[in-house]
C-alpha angles and dihedrals in degrees: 000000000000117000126203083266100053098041073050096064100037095059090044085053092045095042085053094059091046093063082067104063098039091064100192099053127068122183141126131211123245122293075059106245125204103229119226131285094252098210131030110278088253091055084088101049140147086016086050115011128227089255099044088055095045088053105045087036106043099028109025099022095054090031086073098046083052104047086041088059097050091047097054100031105129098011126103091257085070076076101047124082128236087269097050103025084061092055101044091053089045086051102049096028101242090156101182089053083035088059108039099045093048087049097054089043091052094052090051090053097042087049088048095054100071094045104140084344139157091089135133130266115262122238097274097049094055080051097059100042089048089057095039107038099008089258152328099306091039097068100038081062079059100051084047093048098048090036083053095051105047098113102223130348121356158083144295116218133199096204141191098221103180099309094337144084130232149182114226136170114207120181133246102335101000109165119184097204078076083048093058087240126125112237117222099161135032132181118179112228104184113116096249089069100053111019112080092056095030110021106191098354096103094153097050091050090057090047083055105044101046093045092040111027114022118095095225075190086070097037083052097050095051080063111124074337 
C-alpha cells in the first residue's frame, strides 16, 4: 500500500523528469529533489571530462540539494518550489537557503543546457544576437570575457533583460531570476567545474564549452519564452 510518504517521493521523482523535457524551466518539488543527470557522465568529454562531471554532479551538484533540505525541513520554503524559494530567500535575505537553492537551481539549468547539444542558434536567436552584440560570435567573446572576469567563484550568465540580451557575471551563487532577468545561458565558473581538465584556463573552458557542448535550439527556445 502507498503511504503519504511514498506517493511523496514518487511525484517529486516524476516532477524531476519532467524539468528535462521542458528545457527552459528548472525546479524541483518540495522535498527538494536533485533531477537526473540527462546523459552518461562521459556525453560531455573531452570539453568536460567523466570524472569532472561525476564530481560536480554527484558531489557539488547534489551537496547543494542536500544542504538546501536540511536547512528548510520543517519551514514554509519545504513547500516552495527552486524558483520561489530563491526569491523568497532573496527577499527576505536568508543567504544560506539563498545560496543553496540558487545553487541547485543553477546546476539543473547548466546540465540542461547540453542536452542533445551541441546544435546551432535559430534564426531568432541569430537576430537578437546580431542587434544586441552585432552576432553569434560576438556575443560568445562577451560570455568569455565576463566569465573571465568573475573574481572568484561564479557564474557567467546570457540573459533576457526586458527585450534585450545581456551578458552578466554574478558572483558565488548569483541567480537572475533574483535579478528579475530571464537566463538563457549559463556557464559555471567555479573552479570544480573547470579545473580538473583546465586547470587555470578558465577562458579557454568557456570558449569550449560554449563552441563544442551547449544546444544554442534550446538557448533559442528559452527566447521571450
Amino acid at each position: 500500500m502507498l503511504n503519504r510518504r511514498t506517493l511523496l517521493a514518487a511525484s517529486g521523482a516524476a516532477l524531476a523528469a519532467s524539468t528535462f523535457a521542458r528545457p527552459h524551466i528548472a525546479r524541483a518539488a518540495a522535498p527538494f529533489v536533485q533531477p537526473p543527470l540527462p546523459y552518461d557522465e562521459s556525453a560531455l568529454a573531452p570539453t568536460i571530462s567523466a570524472r569532472t562531471v561525476g564530481l560536480h554532479y554527484g558531489k557539488h551538484h547534489k551537496g547543494y540539494f542536500d544542504k538546501l533540505n536540511a536547512l528548510t525541513a520543517g519551514t514554509p520554503y519545504a513547500d516552495l518550489d527552486l524558483e520561489a524559494a530563491i526569491r523568497r530567500a532573496a527577499d527576505e535575505k536568508e543567504a544560506a537557503i539563498f545560496n543553496n537553492a540558487g545553487q541547485a537551481w543553477n546546476h539543473n539549468f547548466y546540465w540542461q543546457q547540453f542536452t542533445d547539444g551541441p546544435a546551432e542558434p535559430p534564426p531568432a536567436l541569430v537576430q537578437a544576437a546580431e542587434r544586441d552584440f552585432g552576432g553569434i560570435d560576438a556575443l560568445k567573446k562577451q560570455v568569455v570575457e565576463v566569465g573571465s572576469g568573475v573574481f572568484g567563484s561564479g557564474w557567467v550568465w546570457l540573459v533576457e533583460d526586458g527585450d534585450t540580451l545581456a551578458v552578466v557575471g554574478l558572483k558565488d551563487a548569483g541567480n537572475p531570476i533574483a535579478e528579475k532577468m530571464r537566463p538563457l545561458l549559463g556557464i559555471d565558473v567555479w573552479e570544480h567545474a573547470y579545473y580538473l581538465d583546465w586547470e587555470n584556463r578558465r577562458p579557454a573552458h568557456i570558449q569550449a564549452v560554449l563552441d563544442e557542448r551547449v544546444n544554442w535550439s534550446a538557448v533559442g527556445e528559452r527566447l521571450g519564452a
